[in-house]
N, C-alpha and C positions, 0 to 999 in steps of 0.2 A: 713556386712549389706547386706540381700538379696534383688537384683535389678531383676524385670523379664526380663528386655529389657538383661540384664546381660545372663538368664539363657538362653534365646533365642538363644542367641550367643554360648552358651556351645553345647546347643541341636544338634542346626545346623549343628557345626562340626561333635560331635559327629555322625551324620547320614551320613557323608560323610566316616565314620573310615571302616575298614577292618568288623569287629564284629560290627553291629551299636545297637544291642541287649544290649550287654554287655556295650557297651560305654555310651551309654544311662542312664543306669542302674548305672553306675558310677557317672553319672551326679547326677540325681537324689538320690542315696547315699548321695553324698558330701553335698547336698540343705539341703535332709532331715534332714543330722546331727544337723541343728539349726531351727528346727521346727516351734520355737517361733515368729524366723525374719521372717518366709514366712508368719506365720499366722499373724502378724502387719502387713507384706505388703500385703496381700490377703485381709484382714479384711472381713471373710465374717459376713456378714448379715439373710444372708436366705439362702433355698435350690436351687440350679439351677444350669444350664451350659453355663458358659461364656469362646467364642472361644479367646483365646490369640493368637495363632499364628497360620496360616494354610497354607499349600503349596502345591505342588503335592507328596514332600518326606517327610513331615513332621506336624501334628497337634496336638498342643498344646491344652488341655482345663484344665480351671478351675474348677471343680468340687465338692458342696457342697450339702451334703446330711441332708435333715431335721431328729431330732430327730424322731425313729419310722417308717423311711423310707424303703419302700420295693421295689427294680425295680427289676419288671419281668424279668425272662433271656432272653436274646438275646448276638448275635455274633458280630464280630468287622470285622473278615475275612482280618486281617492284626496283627502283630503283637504291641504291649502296654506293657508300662510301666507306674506304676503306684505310686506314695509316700502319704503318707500318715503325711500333716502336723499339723491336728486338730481332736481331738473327735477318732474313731474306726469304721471298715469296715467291714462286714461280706460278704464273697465272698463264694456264694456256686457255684460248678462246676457239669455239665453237658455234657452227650455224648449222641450221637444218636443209638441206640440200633441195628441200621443196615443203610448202608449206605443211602437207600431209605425211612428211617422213618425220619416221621414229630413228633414224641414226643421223651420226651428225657428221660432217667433216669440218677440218680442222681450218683456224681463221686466224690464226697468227697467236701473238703471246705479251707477256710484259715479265717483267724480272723486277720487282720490289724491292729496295734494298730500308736500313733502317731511316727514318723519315720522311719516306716518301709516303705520297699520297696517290689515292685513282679514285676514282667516279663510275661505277658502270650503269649500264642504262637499263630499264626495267627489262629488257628480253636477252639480257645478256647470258650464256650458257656458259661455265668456264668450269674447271679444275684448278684443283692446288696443290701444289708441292713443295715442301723445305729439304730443298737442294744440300742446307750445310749440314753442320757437326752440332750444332748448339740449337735450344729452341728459336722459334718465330715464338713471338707477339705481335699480334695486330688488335686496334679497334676496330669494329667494325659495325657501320650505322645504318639502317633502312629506312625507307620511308614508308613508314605501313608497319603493318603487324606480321612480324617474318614471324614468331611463334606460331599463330594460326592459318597463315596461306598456303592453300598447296602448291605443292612444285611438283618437280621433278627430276631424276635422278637417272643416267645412261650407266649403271654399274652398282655394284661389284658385280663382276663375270662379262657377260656380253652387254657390248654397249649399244642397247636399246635401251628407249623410252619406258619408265615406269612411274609409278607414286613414290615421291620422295618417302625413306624411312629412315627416321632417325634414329632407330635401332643399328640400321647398319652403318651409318658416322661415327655412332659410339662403339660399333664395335672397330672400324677400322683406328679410332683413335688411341682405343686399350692393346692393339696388337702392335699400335707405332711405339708407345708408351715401352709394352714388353720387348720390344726388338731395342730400343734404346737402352732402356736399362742393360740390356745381355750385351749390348755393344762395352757398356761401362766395365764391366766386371774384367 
């Protein structure tokens, strides 16, 4: 039966390990194998980001993506790990065309499905999207303090370089939220 107070405790270690990359990632493996149990214990409801656990070496978020959902890309500037326990994730990736440009061109993609896992590296740029009909659920784990780091964000509107705002995540999440719902009706 999957408990979070449980996975917490795994993660923790895990970030204390030699490879905390890799250990992590095994974590996350082992969760994801029973998909089902996290997604009864997750139960999500809608799209949005709820912090589970945050530290200075370590945050935790829950992460649920509305049917139809698109976030603009932006950076993390620490390295992530991510599982995939409900619905499908479309991760397109991104690099900066020179080290002084503020637009990005495009670097290929991955396609998420439920149980899968991925790793990104601390400079990794990507966007995300829930291609299907039903929510995403994903955990998703940092190493570092993703609450307090700045980033960066190529959108909403033109994709140029700016300060990450989590203002406009949350608003892109309550418009995925009200398009979903009006799809239901």
């Amino acid at each position: 039966m999957f408990d979070i107070d449980d996975l917490i405790v795994d993660l923790r270690a895990a970030v204390d390990e030699t490879e905390p990359r890799r250990a992590v990632r095994e974590v996350l493996e082992r969760t994801m194998s029973e998909p089902d149990e996290v997604a009864a214990a997750m139960d999500p409801q809608e799209g949005g980001i709820t912090l589970v656990h945050h530290t200075p070496e370590l945050t935790v978020l829950n992460v649920v993506w509305a049917p139809g959902m698109e976030l603009y890309p932006h950076d993390h500037r620490m390295w992530a790990s991510i599982g995939i326990y409900a619905g499908i994730e479309d991760n397109a990736f991104f690099r900066r065309p020179s080290p002084d440009a503020r637009t990005l061109v495009d670097s290929g993609g991955k396609h998420l499905h439920v149980g899968d896992t991925i790793v990104l590296g601390d400079d990794v740029i990507h966007s995300v999207a829930n291609p299907g009909r039903k929510l995403t659920g994903a955990i998703h784990v940092y190493g570092g303090d993703f609450v307090s780091q700045p980033r960066s964000q190529w959108g909403p509107g033109p994709e140029e370089e700016r300060p990450y705002d989590i203002e406009d995540a949350r608003r892109q999440f309550a418009l995925a939220n009200d398009a979903w719902r009006a799809s239901l009706s």
